[in-house]
PDB file of N, CA, C, O and CB in Angstrom:
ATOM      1  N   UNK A   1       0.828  -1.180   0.000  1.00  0.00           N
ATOM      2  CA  UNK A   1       0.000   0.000   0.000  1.00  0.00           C
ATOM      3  C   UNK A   1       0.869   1.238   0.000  1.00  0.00           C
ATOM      4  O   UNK A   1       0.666   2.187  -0.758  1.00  0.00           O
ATOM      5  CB  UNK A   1      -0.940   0.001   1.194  1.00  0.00           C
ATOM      6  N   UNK A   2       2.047   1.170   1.070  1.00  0.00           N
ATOM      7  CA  UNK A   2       2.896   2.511   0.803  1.00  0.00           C
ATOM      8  C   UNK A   2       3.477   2.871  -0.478  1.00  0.00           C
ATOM      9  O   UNK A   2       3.653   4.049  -0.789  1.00  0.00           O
ATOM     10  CB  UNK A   2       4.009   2.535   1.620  1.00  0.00           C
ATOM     11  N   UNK A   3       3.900   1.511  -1.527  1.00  0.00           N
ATOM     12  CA  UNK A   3       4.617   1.921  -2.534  1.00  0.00           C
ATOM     13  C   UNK A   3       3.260   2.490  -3.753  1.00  0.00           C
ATOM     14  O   UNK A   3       3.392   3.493  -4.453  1.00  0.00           O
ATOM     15  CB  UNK A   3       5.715   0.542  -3.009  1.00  0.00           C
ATOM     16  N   UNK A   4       2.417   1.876  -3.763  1.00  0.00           N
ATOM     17  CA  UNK A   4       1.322   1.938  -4.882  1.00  0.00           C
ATOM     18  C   UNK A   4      -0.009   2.850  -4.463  1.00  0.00           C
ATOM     19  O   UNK A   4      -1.066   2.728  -5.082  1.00  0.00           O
ATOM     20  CB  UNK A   4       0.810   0.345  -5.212  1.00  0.00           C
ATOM     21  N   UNK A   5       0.173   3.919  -3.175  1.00  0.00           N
ATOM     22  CA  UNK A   5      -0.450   4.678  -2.935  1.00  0.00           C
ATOM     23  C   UNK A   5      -0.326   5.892  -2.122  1.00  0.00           C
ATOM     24  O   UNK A   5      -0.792   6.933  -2.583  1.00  0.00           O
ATOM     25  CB  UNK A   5      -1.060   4.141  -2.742  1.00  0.00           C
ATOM     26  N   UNK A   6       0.178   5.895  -1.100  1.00  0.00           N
ATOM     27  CA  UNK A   6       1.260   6.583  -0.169  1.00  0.00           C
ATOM     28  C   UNK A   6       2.156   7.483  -0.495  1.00  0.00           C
ATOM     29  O   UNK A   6       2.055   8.679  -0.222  1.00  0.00           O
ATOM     30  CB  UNK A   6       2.009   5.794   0.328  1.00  0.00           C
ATOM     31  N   UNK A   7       3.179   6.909  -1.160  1.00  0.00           N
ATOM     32  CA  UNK A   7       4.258   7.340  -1.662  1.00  0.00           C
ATOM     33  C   UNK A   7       3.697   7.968  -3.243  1.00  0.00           C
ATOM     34  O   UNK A   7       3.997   9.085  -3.666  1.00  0.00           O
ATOM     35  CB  UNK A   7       5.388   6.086  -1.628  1.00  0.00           C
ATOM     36  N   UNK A   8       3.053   7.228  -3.780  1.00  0.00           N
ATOM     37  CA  UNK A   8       2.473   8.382  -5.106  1.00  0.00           C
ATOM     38  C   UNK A   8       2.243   9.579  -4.816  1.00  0.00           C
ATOM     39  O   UNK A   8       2.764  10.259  -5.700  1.00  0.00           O
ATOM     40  CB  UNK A   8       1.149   8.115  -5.767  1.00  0.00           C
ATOM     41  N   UNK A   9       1.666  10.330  -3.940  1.00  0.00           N
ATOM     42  CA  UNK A   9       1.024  11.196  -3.738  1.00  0.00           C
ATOM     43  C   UNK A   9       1.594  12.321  -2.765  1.00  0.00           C
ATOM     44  O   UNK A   9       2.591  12.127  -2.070  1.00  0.00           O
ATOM     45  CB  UNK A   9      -0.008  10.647  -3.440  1.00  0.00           C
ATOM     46  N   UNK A  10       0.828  13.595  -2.774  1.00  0.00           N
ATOM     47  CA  UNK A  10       1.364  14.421  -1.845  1.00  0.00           C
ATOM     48  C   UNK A  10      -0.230  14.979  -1.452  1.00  0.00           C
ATOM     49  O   UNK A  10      -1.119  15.386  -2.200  1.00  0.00           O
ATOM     50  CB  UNK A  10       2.644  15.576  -2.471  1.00  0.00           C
ATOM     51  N   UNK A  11      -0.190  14.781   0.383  1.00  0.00           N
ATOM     52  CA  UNK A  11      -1.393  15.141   0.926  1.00  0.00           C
ATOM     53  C   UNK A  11      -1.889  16.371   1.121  1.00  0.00           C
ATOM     54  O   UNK A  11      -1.073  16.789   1.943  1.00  0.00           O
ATOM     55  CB  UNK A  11      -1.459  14.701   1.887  1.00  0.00           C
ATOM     56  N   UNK A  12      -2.400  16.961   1.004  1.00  0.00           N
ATOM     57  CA  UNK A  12      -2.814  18.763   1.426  1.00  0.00           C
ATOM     58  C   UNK A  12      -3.243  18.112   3.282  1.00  0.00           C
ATOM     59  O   UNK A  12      -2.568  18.583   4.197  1.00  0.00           O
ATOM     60  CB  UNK A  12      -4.926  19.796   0.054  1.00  0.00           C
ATOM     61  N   UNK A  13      -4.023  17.381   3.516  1.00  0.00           N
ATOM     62  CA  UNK A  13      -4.495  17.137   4.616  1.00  0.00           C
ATOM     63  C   UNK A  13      -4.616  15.710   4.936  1.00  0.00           C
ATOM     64  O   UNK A  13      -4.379  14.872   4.066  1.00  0.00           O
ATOM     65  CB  UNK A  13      -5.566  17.759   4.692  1.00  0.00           C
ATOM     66  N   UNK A  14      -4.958  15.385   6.085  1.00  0.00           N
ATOM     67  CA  UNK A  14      -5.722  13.749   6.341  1.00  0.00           C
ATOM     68  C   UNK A  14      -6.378  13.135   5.665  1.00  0.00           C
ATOM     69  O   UNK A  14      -6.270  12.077   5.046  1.00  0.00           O
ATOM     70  CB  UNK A  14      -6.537  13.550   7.205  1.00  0.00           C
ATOM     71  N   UNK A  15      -7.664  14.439   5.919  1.00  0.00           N
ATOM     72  CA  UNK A  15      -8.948  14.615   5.441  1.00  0.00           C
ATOM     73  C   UNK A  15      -8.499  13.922   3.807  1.00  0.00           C
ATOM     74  O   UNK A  15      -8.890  12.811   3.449  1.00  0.00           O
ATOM     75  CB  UNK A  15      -9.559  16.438   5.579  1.00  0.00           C
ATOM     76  N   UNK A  16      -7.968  14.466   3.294  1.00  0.00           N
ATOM     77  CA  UNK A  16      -7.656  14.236   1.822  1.00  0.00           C
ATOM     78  C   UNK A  16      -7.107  13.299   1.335  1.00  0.00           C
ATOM     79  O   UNK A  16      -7.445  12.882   0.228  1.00  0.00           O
ATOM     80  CB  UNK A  16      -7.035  14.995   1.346  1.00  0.00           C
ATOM     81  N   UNK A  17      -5.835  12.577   2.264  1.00  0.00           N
ATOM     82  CA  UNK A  17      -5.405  11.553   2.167  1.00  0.00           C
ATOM     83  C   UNK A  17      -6.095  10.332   2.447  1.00  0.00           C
ATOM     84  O   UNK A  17      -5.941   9.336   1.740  1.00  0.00           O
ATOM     85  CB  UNK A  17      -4.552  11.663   2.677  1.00  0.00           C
ATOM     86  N   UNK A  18      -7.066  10.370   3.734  1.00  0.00           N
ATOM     87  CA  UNK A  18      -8.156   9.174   3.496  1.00  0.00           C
ATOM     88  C   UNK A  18      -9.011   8.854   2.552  1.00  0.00           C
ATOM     89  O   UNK A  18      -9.357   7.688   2.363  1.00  0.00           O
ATOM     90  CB  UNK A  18      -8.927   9.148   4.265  1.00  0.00           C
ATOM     91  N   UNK A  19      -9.558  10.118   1.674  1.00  0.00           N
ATOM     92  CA  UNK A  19     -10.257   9.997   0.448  1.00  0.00           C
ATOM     93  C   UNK A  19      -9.517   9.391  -0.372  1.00  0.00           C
ATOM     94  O   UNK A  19     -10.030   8.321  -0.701  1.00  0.00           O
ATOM     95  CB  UNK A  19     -10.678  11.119  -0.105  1.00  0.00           C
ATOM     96  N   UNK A  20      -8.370   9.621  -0.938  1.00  0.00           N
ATOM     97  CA  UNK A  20      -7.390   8.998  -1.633  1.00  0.00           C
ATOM     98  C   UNK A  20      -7.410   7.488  -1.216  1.00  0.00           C
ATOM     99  O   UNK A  20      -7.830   6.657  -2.022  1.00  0.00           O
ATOM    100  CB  UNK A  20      -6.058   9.690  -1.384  1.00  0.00           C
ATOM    101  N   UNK A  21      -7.034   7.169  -0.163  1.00  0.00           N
ATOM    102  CA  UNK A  21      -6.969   5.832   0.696  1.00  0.00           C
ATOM    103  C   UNK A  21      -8.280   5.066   0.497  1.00  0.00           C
ATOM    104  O   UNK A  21      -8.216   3.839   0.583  1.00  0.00           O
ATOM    105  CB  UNK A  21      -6.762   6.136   2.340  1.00  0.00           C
ATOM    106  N   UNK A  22      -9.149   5.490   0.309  1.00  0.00           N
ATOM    107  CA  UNK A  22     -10.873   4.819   0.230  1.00  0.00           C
ATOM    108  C   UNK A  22     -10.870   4.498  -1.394  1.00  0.00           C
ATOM    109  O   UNK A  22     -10.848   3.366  -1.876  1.00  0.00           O
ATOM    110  CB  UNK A  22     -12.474   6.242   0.740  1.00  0.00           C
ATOM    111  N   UNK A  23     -10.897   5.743  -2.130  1.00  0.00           N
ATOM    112  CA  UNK A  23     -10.927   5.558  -3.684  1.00  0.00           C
ATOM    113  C   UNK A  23      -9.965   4.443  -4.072  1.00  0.00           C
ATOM    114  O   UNK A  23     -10.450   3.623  -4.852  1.00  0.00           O
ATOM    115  CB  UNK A  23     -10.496   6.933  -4.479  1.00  0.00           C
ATOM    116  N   UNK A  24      -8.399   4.187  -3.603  1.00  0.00           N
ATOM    117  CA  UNK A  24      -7.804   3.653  -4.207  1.00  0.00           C
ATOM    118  C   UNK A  24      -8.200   1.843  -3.263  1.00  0.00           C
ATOM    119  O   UNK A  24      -8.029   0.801  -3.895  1.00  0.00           O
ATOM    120  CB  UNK A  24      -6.322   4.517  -4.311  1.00  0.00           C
ATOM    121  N   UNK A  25      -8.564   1.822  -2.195  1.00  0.00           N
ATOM    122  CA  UNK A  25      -8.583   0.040  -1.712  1.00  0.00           C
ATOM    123  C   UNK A  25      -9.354  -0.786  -2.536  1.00  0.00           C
ATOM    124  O   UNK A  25      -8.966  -1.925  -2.796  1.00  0.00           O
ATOM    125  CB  UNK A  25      -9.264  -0.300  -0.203  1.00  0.00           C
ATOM    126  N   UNK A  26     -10.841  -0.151  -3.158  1.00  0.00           N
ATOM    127  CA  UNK A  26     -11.130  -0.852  -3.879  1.00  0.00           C
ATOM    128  C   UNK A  26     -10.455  -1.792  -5.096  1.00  0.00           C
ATOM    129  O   UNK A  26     -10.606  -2.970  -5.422  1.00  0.00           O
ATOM    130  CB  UNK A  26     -11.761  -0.253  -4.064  1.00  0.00           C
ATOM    131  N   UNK A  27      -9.789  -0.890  -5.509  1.00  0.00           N
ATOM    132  CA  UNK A  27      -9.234  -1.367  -7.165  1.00  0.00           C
ATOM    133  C   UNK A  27      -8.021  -2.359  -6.354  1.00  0.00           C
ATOM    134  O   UNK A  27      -7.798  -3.462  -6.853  1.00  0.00           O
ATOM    135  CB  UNK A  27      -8.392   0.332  -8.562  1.00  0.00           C
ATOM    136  N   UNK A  28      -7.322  -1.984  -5.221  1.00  0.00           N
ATOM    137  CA  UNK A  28      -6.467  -3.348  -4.585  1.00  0.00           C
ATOM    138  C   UNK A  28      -7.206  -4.304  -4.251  1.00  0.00           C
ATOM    139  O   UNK A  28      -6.687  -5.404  -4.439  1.00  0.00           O
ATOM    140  CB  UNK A  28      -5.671  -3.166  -3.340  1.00  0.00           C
ATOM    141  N   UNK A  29      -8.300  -4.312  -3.793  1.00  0.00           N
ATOM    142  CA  UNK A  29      -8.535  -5.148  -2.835  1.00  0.00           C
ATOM    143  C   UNK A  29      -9.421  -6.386  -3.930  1.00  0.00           C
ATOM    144  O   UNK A  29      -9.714  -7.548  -3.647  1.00  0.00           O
ATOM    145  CB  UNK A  29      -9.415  -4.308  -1.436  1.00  0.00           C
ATOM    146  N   UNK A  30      -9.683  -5.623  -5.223  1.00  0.00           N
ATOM    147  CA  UNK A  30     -10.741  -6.671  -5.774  1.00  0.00           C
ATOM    148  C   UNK A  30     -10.563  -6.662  -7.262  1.00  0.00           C
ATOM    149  O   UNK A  30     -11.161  -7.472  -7.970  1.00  0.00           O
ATOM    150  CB  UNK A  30     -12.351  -6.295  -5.385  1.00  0.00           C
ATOM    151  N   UNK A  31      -9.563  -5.549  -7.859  1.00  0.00           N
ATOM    152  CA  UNK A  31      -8.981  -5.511  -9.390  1.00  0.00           C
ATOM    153  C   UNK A  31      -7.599  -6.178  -9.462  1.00  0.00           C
ATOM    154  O   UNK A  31      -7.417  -7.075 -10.285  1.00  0.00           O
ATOM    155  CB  UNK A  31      -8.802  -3.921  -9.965  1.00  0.00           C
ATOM    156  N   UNK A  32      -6.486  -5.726  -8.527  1.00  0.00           N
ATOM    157  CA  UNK A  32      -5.139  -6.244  -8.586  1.00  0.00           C
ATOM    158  C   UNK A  32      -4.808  -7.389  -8.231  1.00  0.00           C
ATOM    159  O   UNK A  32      -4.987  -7.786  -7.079  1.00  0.00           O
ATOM    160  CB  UNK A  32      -4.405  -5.628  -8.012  1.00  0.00           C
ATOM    161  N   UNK A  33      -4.301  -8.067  -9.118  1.00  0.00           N
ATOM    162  CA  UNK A  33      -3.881  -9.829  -8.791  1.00  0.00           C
ATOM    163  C   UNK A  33      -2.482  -9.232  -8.288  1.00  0.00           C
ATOM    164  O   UNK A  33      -1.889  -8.184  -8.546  1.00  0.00           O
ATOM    165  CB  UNK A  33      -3.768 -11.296 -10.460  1.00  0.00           C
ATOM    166  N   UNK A  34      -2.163 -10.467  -7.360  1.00  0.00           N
ATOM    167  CA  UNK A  34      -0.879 -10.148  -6.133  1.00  0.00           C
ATOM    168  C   UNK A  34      -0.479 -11.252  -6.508  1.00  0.00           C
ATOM    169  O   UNK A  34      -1.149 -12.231  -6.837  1.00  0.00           O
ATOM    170  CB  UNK A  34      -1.086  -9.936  -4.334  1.00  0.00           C
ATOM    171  N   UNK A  35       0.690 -11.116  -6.466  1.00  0.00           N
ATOM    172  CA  UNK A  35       2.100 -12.410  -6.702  1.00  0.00           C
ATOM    173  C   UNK A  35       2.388 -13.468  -5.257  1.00  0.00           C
ATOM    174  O   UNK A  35       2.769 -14.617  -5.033  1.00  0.00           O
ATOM    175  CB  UNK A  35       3.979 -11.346  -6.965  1.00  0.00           C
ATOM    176  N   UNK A  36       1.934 -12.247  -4.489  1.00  0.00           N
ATOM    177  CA  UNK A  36       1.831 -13.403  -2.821  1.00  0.00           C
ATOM    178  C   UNK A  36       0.870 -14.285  -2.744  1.00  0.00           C
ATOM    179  O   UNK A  36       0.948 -15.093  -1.818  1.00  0.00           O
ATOM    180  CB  UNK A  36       1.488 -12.654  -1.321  1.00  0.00           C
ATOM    181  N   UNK A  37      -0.472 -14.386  -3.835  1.00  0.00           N
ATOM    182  CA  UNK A  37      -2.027 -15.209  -3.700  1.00  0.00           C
ATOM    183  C   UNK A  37      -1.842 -15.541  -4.917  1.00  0.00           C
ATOM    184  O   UNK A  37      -2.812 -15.569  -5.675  1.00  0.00           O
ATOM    185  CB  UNK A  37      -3.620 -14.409  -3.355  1.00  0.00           C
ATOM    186  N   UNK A  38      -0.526 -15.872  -5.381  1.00  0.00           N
ATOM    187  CA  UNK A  38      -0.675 -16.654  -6.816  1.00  0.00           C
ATOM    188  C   UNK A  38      -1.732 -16.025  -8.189  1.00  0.00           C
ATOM    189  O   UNK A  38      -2.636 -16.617  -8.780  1.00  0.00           O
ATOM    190  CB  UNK A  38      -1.338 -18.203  -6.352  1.00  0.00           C
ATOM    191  N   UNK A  39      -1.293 -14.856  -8.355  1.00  0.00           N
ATOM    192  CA  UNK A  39      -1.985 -13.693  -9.626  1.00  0.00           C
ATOM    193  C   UNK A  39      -3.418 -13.880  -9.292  1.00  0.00           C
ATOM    194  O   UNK A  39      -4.045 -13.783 -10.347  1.00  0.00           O
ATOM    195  CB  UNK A  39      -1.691 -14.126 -11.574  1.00  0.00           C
ATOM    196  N   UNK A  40      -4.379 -14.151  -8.092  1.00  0.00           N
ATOM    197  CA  UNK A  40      -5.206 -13.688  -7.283  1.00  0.00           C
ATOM    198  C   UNK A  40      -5.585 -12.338  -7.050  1.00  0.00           C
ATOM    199  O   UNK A  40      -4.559 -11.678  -7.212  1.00  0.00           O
ATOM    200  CB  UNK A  40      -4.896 -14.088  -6.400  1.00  0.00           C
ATOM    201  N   UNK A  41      -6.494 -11.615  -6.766  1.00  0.00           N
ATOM    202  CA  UNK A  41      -6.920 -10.691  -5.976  1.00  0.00           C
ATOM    203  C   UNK A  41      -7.413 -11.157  -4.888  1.00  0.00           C
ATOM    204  O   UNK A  41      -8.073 -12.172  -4.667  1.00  0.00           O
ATOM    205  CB  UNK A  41      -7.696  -9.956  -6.498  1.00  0.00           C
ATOM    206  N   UNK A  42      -6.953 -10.145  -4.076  1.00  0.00           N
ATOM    207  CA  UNK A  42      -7.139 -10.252  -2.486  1.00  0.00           C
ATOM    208  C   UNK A  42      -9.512 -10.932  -2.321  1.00  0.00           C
ATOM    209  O   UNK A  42     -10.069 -11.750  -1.590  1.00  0.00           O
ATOM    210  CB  UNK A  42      -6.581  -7.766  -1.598  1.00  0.00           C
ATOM    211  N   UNK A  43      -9.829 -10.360  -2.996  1.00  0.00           N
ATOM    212  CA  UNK A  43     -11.157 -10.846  -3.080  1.00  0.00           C
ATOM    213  C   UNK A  43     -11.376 -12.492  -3.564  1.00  0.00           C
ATOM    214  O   UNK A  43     -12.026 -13.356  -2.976  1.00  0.00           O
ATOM    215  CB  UNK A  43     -11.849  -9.870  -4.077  1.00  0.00           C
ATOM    216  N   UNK A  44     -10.786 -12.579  -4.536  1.00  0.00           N
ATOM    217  CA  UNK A  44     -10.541 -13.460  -5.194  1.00  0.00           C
ATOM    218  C   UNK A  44      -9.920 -14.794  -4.061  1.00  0.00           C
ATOM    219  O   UNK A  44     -10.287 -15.965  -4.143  1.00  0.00           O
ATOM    220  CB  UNK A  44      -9.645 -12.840  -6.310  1.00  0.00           C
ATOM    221  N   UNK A  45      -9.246 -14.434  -3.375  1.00  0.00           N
ATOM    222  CA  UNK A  45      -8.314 -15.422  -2.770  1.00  0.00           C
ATOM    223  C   UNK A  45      -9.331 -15.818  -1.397  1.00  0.00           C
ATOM    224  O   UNK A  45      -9.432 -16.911  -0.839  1.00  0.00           O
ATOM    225  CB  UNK A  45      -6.584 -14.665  -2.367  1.00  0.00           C
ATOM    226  N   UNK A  46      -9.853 -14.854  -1.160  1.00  0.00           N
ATOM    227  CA  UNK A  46     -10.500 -15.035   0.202  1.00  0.00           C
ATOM    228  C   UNK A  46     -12.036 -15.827  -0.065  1.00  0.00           C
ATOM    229  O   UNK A  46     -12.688 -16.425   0.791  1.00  0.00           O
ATOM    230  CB  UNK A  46     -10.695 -13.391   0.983  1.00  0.00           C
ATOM    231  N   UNK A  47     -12.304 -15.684  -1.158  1.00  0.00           N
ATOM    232  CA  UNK A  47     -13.809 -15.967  -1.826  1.00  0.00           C
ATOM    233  C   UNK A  47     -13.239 -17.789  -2.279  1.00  0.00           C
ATOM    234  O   UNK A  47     -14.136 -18.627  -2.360  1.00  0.00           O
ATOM    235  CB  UNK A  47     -14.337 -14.524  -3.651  1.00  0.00           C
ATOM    236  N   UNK A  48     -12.144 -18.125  -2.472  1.00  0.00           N
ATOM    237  CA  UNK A  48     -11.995 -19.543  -2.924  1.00  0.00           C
ATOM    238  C   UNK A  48     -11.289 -20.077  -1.588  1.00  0.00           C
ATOM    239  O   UNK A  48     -10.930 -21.254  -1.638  1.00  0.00           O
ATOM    240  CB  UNK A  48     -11.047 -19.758  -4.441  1.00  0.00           C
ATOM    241  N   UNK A  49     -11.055 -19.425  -0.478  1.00  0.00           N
ATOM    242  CA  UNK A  49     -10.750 -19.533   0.799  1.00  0.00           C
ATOM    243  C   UNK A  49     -12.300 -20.116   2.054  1.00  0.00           C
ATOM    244  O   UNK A  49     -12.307 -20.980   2.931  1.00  0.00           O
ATOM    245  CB  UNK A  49     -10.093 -17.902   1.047  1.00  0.00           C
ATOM    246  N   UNK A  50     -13.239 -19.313   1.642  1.00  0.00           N
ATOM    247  CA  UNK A  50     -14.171 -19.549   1.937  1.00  0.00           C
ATOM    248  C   UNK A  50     -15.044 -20.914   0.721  1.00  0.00           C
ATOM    249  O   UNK A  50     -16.002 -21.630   1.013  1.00  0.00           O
ATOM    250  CB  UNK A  50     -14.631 -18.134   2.141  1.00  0.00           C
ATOM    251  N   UNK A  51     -14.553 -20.884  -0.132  1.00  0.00           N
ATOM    252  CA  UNK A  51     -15.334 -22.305  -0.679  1.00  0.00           C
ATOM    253  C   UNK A  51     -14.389 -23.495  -0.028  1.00  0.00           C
ATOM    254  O   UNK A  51     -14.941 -24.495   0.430  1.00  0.00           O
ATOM    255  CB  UNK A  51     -15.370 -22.463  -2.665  1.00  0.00           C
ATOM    256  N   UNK A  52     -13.303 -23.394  -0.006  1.00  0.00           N
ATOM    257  CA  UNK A  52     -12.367 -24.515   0.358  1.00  0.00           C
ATOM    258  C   UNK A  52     -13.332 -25.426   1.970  1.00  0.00           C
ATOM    259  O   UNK A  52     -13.738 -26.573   2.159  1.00  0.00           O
ATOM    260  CB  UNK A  52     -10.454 -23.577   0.820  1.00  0.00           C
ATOM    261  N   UNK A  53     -13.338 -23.895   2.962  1.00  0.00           N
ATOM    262  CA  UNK A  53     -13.789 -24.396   3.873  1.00  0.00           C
ATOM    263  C   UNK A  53     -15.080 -25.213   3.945  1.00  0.00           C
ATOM    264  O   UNK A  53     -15.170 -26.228   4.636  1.00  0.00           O
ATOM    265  CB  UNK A  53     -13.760 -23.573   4.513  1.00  0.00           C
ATOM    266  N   UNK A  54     -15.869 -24.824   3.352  1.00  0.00           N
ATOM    267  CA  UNK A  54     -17.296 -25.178   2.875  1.00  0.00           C
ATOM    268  C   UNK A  54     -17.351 -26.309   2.851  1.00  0.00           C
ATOM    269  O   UNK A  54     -17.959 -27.125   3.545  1.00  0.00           O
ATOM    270  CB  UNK A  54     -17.767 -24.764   1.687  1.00  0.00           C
ATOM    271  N   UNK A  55     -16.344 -26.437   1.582  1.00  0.00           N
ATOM    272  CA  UNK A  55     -16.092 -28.036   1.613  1.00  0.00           C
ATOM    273  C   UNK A  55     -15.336 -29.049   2.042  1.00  0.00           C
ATOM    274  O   UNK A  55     -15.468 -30.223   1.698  1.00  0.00           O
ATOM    275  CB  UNK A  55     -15.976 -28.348   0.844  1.00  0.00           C
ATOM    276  N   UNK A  56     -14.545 -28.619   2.787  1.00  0.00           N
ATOM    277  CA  UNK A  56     -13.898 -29.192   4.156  1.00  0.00           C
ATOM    278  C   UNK A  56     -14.875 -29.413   4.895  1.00  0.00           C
ATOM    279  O   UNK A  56     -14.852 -30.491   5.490  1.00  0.00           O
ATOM    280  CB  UNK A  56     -12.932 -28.340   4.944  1.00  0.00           C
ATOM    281  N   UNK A  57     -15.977 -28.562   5.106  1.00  0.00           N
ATOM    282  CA  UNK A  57     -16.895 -28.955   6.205  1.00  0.00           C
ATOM    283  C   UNK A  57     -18.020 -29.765   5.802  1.00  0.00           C
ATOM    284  O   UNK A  57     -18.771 -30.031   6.741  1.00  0.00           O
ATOM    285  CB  UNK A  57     -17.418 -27.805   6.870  1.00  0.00           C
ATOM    286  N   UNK A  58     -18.356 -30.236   4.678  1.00  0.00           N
ATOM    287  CA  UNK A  58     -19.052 -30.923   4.038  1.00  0.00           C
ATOM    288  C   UNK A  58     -18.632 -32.441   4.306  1.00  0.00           C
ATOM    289  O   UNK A  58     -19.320 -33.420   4.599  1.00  0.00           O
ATOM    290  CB  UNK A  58     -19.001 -30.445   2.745  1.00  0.00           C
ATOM    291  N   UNK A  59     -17.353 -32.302   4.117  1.00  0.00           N
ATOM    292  CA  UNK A  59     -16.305 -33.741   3.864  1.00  0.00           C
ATOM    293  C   UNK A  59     -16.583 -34.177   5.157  1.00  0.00           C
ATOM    294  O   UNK A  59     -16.085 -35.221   5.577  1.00  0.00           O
ATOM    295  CB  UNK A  59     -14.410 -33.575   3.521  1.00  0.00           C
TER     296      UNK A  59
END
């Protein structure tokens, strides 16, 4: 998050920098595939995280 949002930018305020911080989690959290979840998105990883269990608990 610091390199791909943080560090882009220069804040006038908080106030301003949390807007920034809100606009940009989406597009991480559910557009960007991550090299740590195997070219996953963080949505993505947690959504086949939760089927796994499902069916672990089925089994």
């Amino acid at each position: 998050m610091r390199e791909e949002c943080l560090n882009e930018h220069l804040f006038p305020s908080l106030r301003h920098a949390c807007r920034m911080i809100a606009a940009w989690r989406p597009d991480y959290n559910h557009h960007r595939p991550h090299s740590s979840l195997d070219g996953l998105t963080p949505w993505e990883y947690h959504q086949r995280s939760r089927e796994d269990q499902t069916l672990n608990r089925a089994n």
